[in-house]
C-alpha positions as CSV (number, residue, x, y, z in Angstrom):
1,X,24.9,-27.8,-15.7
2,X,29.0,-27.3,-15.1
3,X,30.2,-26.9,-11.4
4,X,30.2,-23.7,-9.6
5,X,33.8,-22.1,-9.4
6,X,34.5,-21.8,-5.6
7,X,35.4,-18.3,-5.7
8,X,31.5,-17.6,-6.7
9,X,29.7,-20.2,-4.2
10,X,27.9,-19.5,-1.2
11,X,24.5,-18.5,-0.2
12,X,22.2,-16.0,1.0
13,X,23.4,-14.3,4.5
14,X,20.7,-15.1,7.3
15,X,21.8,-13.0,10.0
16,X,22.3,-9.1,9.4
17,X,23.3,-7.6,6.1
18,X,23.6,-9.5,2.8
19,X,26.8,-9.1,1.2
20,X,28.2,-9.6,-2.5
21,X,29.9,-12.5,-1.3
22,X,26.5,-14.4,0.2
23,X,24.3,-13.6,-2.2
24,X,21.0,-15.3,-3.4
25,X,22.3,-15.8,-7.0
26,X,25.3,-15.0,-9.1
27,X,23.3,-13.4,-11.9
28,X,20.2,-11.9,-11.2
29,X,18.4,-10.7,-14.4
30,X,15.3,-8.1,-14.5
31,X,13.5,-9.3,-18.1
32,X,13.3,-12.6,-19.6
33,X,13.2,-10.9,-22.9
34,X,15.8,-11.9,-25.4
35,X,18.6,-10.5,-23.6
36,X,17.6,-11.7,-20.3
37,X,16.5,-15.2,-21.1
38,X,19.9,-15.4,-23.7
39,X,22.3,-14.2,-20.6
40,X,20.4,-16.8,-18.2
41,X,20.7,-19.4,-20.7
42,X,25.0,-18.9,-21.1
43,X,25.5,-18.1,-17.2
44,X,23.7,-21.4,-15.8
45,X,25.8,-23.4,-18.7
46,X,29.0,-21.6,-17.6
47,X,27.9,-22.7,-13.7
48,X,27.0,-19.6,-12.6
49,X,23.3,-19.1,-10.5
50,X,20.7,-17.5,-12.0
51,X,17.6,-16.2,-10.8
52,X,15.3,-14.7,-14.1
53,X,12.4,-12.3,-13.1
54,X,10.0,-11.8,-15.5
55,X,6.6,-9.9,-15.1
56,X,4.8,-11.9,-18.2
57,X,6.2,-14.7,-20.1
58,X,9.7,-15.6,-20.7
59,X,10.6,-14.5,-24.3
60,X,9.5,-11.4,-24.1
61,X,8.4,-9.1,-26.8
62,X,9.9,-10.6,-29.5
63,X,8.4,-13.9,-28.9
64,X,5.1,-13.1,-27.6
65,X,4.3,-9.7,-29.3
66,X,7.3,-9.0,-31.7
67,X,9.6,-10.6,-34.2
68,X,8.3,-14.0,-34.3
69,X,4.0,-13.4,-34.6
70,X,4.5,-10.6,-36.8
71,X,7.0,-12.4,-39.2
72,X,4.1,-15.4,-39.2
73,X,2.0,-13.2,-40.2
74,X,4.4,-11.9,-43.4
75,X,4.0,-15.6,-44.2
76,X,0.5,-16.0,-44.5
77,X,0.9,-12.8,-46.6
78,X,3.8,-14.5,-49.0
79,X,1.1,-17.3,-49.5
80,X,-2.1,-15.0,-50.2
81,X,0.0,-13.0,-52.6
82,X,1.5,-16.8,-54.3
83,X,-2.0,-17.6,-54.4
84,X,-3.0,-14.3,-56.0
85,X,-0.4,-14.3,-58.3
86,X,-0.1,-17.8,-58.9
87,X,-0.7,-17.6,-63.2
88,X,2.5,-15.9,-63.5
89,X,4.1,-19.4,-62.9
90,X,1.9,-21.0,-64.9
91,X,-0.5,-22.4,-62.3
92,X,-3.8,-22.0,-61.8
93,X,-5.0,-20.9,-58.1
94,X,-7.5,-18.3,-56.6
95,X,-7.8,-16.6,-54.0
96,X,-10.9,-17.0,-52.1
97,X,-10.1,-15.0,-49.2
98,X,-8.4,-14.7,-46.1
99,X,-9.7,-16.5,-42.8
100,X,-7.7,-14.0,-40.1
101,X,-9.2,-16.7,-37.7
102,X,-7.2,-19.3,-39.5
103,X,-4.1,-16.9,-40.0
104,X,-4.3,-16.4,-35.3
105,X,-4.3,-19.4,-35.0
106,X,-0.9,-20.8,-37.3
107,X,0.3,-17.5,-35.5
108,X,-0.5,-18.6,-32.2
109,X,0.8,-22.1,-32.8
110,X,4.1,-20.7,-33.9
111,X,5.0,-19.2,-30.5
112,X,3.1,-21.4,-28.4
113,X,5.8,-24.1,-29.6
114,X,8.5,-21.7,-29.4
115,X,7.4,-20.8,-25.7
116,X,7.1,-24.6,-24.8
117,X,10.4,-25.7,-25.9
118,X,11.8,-21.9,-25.0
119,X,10.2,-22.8,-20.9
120,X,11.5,-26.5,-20.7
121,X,15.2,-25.3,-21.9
122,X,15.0,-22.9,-19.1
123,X,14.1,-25.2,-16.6
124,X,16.3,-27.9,-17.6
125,X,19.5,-25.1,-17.0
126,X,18.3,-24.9,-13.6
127,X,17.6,-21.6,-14.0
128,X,15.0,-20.0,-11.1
129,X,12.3,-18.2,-12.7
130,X,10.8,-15.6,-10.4
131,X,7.1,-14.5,-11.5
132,X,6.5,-10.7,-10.8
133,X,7.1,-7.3,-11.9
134,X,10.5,-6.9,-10.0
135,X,12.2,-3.2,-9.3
136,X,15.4,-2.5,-8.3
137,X,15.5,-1.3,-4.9
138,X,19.4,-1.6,-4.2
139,X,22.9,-1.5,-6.3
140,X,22.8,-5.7,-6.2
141,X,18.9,-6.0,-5.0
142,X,15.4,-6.9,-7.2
143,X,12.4,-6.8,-4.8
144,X,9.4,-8.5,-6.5
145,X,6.5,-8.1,-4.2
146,X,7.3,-8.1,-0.6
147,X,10.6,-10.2,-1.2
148,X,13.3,-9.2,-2.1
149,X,16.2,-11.1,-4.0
150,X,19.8,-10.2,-4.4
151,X,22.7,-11.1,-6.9
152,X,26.5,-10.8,-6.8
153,X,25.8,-8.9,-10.7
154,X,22.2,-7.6,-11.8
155,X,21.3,-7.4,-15.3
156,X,19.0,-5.0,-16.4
157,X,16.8,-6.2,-19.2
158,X,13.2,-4.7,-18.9
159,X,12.6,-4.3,-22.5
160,X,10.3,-2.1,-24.7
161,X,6.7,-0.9,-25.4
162,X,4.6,0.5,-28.6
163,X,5.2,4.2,-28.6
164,X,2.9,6.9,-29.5
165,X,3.0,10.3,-30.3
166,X,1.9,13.5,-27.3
167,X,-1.6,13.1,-27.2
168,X,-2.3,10.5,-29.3
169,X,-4.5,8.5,-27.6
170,X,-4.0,4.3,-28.6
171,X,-7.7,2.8,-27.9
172,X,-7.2,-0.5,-29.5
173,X,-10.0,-0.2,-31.4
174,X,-9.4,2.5,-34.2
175,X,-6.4,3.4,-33.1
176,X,-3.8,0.5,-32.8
177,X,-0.2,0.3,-31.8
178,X,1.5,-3.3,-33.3
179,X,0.5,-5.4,-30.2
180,X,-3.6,-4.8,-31.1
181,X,-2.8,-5.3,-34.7
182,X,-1.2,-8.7,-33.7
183,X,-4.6,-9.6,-32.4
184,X,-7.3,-7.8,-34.8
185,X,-9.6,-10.4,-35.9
186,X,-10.2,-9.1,-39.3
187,X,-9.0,-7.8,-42.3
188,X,-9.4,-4.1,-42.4
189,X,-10.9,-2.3,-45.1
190,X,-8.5,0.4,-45.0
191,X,-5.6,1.2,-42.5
192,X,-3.5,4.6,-42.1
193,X,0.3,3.4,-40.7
194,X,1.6,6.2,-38.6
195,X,5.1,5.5,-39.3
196,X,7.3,4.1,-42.2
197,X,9.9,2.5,-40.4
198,X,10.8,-1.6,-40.4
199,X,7.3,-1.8,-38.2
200,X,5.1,0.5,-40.2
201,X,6.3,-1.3,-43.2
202,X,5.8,-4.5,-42.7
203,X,2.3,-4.5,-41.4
204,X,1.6,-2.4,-44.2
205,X,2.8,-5.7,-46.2
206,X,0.8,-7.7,-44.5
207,X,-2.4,-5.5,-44.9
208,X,-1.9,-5.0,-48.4
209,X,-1.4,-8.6,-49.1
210,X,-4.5,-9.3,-47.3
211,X,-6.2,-6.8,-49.2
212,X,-6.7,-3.6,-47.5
213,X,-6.1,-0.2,-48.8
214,X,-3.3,1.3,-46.8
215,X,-1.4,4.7,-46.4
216,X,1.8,4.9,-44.7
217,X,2.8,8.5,-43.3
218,X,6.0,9.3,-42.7
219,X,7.7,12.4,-40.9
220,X,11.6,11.5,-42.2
221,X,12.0,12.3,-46.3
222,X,12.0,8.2,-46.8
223,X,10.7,5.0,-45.5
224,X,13.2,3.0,-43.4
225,X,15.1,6.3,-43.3
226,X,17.9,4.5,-41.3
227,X,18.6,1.8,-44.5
228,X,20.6,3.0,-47.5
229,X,19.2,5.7,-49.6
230,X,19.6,3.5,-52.3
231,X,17.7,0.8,-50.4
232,X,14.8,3.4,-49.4
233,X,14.0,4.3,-52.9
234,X,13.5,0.7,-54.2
235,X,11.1,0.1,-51.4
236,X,9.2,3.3,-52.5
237,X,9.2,2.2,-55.8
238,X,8.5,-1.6,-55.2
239,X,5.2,-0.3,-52.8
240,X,3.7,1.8,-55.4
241,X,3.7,-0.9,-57.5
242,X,2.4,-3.1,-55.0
243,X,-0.5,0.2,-54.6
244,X,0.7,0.5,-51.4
245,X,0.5,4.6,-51.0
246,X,2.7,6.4,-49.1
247,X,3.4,10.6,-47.9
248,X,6.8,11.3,-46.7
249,X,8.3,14.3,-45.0
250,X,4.6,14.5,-43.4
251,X,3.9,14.6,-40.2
252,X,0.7,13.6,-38.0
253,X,-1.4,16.6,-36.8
254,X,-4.6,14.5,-35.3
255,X,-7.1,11.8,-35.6
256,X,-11.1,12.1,-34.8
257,X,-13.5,8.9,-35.1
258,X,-15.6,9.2,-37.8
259,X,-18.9,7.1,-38.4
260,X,-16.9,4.5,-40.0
261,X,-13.7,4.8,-39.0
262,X,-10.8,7.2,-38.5
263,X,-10.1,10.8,-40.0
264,X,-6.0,11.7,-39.9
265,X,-4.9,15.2,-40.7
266,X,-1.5,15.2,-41.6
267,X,0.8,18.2,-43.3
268,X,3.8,18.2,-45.2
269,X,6.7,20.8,-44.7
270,X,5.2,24.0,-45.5
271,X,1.9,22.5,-47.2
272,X,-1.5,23.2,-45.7
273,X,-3.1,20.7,-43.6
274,X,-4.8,17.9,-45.4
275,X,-6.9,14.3,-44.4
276,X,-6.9,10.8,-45.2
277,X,-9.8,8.5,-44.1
278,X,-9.7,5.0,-43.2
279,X,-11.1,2.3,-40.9
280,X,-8.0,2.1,-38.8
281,X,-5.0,3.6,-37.9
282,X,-1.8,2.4,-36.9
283,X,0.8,3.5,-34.6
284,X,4.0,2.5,-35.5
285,X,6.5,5.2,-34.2
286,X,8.6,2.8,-32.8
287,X,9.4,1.5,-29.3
288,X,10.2,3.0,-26.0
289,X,12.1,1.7,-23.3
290,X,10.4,0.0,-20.5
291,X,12.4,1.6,-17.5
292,X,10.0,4.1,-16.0
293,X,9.5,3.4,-11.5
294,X,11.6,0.9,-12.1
295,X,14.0,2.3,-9.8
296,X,17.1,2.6,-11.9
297,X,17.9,6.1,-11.6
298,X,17.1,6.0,-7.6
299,X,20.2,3.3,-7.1
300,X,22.2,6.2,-9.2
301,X,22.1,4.3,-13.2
302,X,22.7,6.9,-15.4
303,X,20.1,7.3,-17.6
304,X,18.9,9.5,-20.9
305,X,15.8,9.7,-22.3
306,X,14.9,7.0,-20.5
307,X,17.3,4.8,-21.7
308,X,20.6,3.1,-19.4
309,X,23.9,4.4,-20.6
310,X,26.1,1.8,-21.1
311,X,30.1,1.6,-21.6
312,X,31.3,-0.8,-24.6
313,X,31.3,-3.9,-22.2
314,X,27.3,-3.2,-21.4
315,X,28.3,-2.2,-17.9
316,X,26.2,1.0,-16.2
317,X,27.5,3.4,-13.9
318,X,26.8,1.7,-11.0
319,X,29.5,-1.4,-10.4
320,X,28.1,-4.5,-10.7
321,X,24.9,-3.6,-12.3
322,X,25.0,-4.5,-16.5
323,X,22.3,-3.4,-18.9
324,X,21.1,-5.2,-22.2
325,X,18.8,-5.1,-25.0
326,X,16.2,-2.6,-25.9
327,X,16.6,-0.2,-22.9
328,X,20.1,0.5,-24.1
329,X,20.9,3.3,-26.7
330,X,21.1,1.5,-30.2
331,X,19.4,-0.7,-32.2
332,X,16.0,-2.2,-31.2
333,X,16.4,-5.9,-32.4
334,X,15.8,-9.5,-30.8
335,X,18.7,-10.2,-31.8
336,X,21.1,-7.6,-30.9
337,X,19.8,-7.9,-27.2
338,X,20.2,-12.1,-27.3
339,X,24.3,-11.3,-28.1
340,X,24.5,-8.8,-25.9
341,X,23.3,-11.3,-22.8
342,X,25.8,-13.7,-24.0
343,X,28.6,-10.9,-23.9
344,X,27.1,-10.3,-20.2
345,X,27.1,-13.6,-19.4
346,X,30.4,-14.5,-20.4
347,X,31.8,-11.0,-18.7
348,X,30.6,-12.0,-15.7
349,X,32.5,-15.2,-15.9
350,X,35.7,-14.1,-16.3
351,X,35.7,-14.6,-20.0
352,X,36.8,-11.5,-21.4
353,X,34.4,-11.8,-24.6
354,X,35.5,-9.7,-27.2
355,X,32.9,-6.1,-27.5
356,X,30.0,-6.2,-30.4
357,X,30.6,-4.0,-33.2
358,X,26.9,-2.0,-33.4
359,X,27.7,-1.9,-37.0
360,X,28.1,-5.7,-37.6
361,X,24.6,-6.1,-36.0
362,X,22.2,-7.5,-39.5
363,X,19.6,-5.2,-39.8
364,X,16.2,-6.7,-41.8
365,X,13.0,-5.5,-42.6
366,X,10.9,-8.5,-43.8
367,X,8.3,-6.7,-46.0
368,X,7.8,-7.5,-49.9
369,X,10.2,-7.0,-51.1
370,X,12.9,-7.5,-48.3
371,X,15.4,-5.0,-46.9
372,X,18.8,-6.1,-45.3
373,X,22.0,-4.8,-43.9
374,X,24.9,-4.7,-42.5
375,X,27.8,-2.2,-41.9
376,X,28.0,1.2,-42.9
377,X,25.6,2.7,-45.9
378,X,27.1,4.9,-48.5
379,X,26.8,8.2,-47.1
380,X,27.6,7.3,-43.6
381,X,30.5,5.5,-45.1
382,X,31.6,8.9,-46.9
383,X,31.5,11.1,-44.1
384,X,33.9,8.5,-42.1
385,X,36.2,8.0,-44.8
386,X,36.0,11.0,-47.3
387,X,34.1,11.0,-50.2
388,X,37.5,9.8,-52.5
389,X,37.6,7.4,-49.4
390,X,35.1,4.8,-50.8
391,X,33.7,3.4,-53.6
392,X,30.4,1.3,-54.1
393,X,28.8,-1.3,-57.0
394,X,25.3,-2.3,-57.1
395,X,24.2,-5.6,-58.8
396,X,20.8,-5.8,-59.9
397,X,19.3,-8.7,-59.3
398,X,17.6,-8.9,-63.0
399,X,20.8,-10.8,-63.5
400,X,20.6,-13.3,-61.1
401,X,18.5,-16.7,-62.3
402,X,16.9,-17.7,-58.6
403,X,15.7,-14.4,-58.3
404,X,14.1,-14.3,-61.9
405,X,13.0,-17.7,-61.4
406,X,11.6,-16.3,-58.0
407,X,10.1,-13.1,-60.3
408,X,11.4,-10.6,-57.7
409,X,13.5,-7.4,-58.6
410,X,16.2,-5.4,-56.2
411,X,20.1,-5.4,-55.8
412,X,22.9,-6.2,-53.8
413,X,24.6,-2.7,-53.3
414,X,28.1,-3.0,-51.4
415,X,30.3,-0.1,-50.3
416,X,34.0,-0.5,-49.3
417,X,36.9,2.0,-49.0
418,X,39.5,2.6,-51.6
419,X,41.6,-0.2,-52.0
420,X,40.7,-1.9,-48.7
421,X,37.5,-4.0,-47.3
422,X,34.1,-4.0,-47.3
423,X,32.7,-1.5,-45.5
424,X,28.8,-2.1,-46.2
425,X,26.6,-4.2,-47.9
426,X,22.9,-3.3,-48.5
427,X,20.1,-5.5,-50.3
428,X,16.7,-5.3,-51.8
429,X,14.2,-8.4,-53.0
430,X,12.3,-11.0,-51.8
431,X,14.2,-13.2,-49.4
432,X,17.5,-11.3,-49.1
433,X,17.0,-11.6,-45.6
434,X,18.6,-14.7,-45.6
435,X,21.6,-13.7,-47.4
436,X,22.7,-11.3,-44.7
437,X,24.6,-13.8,-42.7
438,X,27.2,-14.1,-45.6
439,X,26.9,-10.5,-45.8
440,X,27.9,-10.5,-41.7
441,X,31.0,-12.6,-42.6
442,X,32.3,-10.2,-44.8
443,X,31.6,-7.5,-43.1
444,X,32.8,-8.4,-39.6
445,X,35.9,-10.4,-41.2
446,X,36.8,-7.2,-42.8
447,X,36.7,-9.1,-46.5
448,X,38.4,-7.4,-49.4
449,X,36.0,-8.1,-53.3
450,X,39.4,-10.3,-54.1
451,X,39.3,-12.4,-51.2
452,X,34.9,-13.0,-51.9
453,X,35.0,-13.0,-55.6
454,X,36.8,-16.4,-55.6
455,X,34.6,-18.0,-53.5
456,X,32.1,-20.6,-55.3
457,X,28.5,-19.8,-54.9
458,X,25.6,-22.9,-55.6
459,X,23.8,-22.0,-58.8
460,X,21.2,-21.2,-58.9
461,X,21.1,-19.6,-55.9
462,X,20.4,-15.5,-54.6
463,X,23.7,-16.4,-53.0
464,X,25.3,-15.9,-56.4
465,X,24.1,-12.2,-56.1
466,X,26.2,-11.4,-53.3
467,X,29.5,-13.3,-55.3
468,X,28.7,-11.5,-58.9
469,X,29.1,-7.8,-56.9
470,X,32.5,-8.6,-55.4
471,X,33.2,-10.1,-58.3
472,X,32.1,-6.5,-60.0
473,X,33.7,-4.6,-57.1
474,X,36.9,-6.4,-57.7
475,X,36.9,-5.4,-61.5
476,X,35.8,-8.5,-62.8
477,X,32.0,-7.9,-63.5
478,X,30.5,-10.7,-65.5
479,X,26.9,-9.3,-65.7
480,X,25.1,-5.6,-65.6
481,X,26.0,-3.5,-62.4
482,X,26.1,-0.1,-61.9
């Protein structure tokens, strides 16, 4: 670890009052979620002190109960459905079943390893890990327990939690929110998904490559209402194809147990009440932030919703006291909460990190087929810059040989303004996920189709996708677009 700058050394005050100056650590964090355990990790490497209090496990949810377990389990799917479908390439493979045992524990081992290797780097950073459900109980002060701890800056990073709906009661046994589902030892017969956003849809992936009947209901007029319309609709179409069913613009009314299961009575705008049966039901409405007698709004952070407001540098109203990740107005991802402890992090220290664009931020929901983003979709894009403002190309990926050799169908749409860069870039098929970091470079390098259509994409590769629409975009299309 690098040495301390002298203007930030010292230690805690014994005798009366404990000042900013004689403080316990330099940065004391509340969550050692991804934001908290990513702003511990840059602080102690930048010499700062760090004192990380964490309630459960460091990683948080998306280690433990999030992002990593649930995309593990997308993978066993990939392989049931390879299995399944395996004479298409010319193989022949059957499916015998699904051991969900078998599928907990490669889950398990996933994050266990993560965890280990996640806990030893933590430790080896010098970093003080204080075990406890900690509350701020002064502008600079965390008491966990009977003690209480106090840091020249606090960073606020308490995380999220499985919403439901008013009176919907989650039991864990009929009624699941994600984190049950994570741990249900079986493959259900049938499963009603409250929800069809980037949660809802990919457990309803999972189910249905698993085998199980499933029914997403939706409230908003399409699923992952926040992607592209363009983006929505080949989801919708790709799911009914898959016989994954789905009601949209319908919203939950109640659920009763049944002998076998779970009755849900749902209604669509201005349609009479109607039910769907199934063993299970899922809660997937997404996540609320975990900030509730915590003490925030008591030391005067200024809150909404439950949320901490935050200015552009992730700072709250009260000096001193910073605020990252999921509790914070925006997008709920891992990985938006893991840049924003850096920025923290490197604020603190004098650094004078430049602010993150929300809109660079990669957005992916890792479903079959696969959903990704970045920047601004098509209407937003219209309503920013006019309608004469922007102009947009979509590639279909019929065109593309990996993804034919791959047998998966979508596009790469991208959206840029009139004569300047590219302003979005929107994608649908099996493993476009990992094309969005390209996608990221263009978007947050503010790339024109003439500076991307040059570039020389390996063949074959989905990569090429992404090259062929600027290449289209810049007038030079070379196969079918629209």
């Amino acid at each position: 670890m690098g040495e301390r700058s002298p203007a930030i050394q010292g230690g805690r005050g014994r005798q009366g009052r404990t000042t900013v100056a004689d403080a316990d650590y330099d940065v004391l964090i509340l969550g050692a979620g991804s934001g908290g355990y990513a702003c511990a990790l840059r602080a102690a490497q930048l010499g700062l002190t760090v004192g990380l209090v964490e309630k459960s496990k460091v990683g948080g949810t998306c280690l433990h109960v999030g992002c990593i377990p649930t995309k593990a389990l997308l993978h066993a799917a990939e392989v049931a459905d390879s299995a399944r479908e395996s004479e298409r390439f010319g193989v022949r493979a059957t499916l015998e079943g699904v051991d969900v045992p078998g599928v907990l524990k490669y889950k398990d081992g996933v994050v266990d390893r993560l965890f280990k290797g996640l806990t030893g780097l933590v430790k080896s950073r010098g970093i003080t890990v204080i075990e406890g459900e900690g509350r701020l109980t002064g502008p600079r002060q965390v008491t966990v327990g009977d003690t209480a701890y106090t840091g020249r800056h606090v960073v606020l990073a308490s995380g999220s939690y499985a919403r439901s709906l008013p009176g919907l009661e989650v039991d864990g046994e009929r009624v699941l929110s994600s984190e049950h589902a994570l741990r249900l030892d079986r493959v259900p017969r049938s499963v009603v998904v409250l929800g069809g956003g980037v949660i809802g849809c990919e457990f309803a992936s999972v189910w249905r490559s698993f085998g199980a009947e499933v029914t997403i209901v939706e409230a908003l007029p399409r699923l992952v209402a926040a992607e592209d319309e363009a983006s929505s609709k080949a989801l919708e179409r790709a799911f009914r194809k898959r016989g994954i069913a789905f009601r949209t613009g319908t919203r939950f009314q109640s659920v009763e147990p049944t002998a076998d299961g779970v009755r849900v009575t749902v209604a669509a705008e201005g349609g009479e009440p109607s039910t769907i049966e199934a063993e299970l039901m899922l809660v997937a409405v997404g996540r609320g932030p975990v900030t509730d007698g915590l003490g925030y709004d008591e030391q005067g952070v200024a809150m909404e919703r439950g949320f901490v407001l935050t200015d552009e540098r992730c700072r709250t109203s009260v000096d001193g006291v910073y605020a990252v990740g999921d509790i914070v107005p925006g997008l709920q991802l891992a990985h938006r909460g893991f840049q924003q402890g850096i920025f923290v992090a490197e604020d603190i220290a004098g650094l004078d990190p430049r602010p993150i664009d929300e809109a660079a931020i990669p957005r992916v929901t890792y479903s079959s087929p696969e959903v990704a983003s970045v920047g601004l979709d098509e209407q937003t894009a219209a309503e920013r810059f006019g309608a004469d403002g922007i102009e947009s190309v979509t590639y279909d990926l019929g065109g593309n040989g990996k993804s034919q050799i791959l047998k998966t169908q979508g596009f790469v749409k991208l959206v840029r303004r009139v004569d300047g860069p590219v302003v979005g870039i929107h994608m649908v098929g099996d493993r476009v996920g990992e094309l969005v970091g390209q996608a990221q470079l263009i978007y947050g390098w503010e790339g024109y189709p003439e500076d991307v259509a040059p570039l020389v994409h390996a063949h074959p590769t989905q990569n090429e996708a992404l090259g062929e629409a600027h290449l289209a975009l810049a007038g030079k299309p070379l196969h079918a677009h629209s």
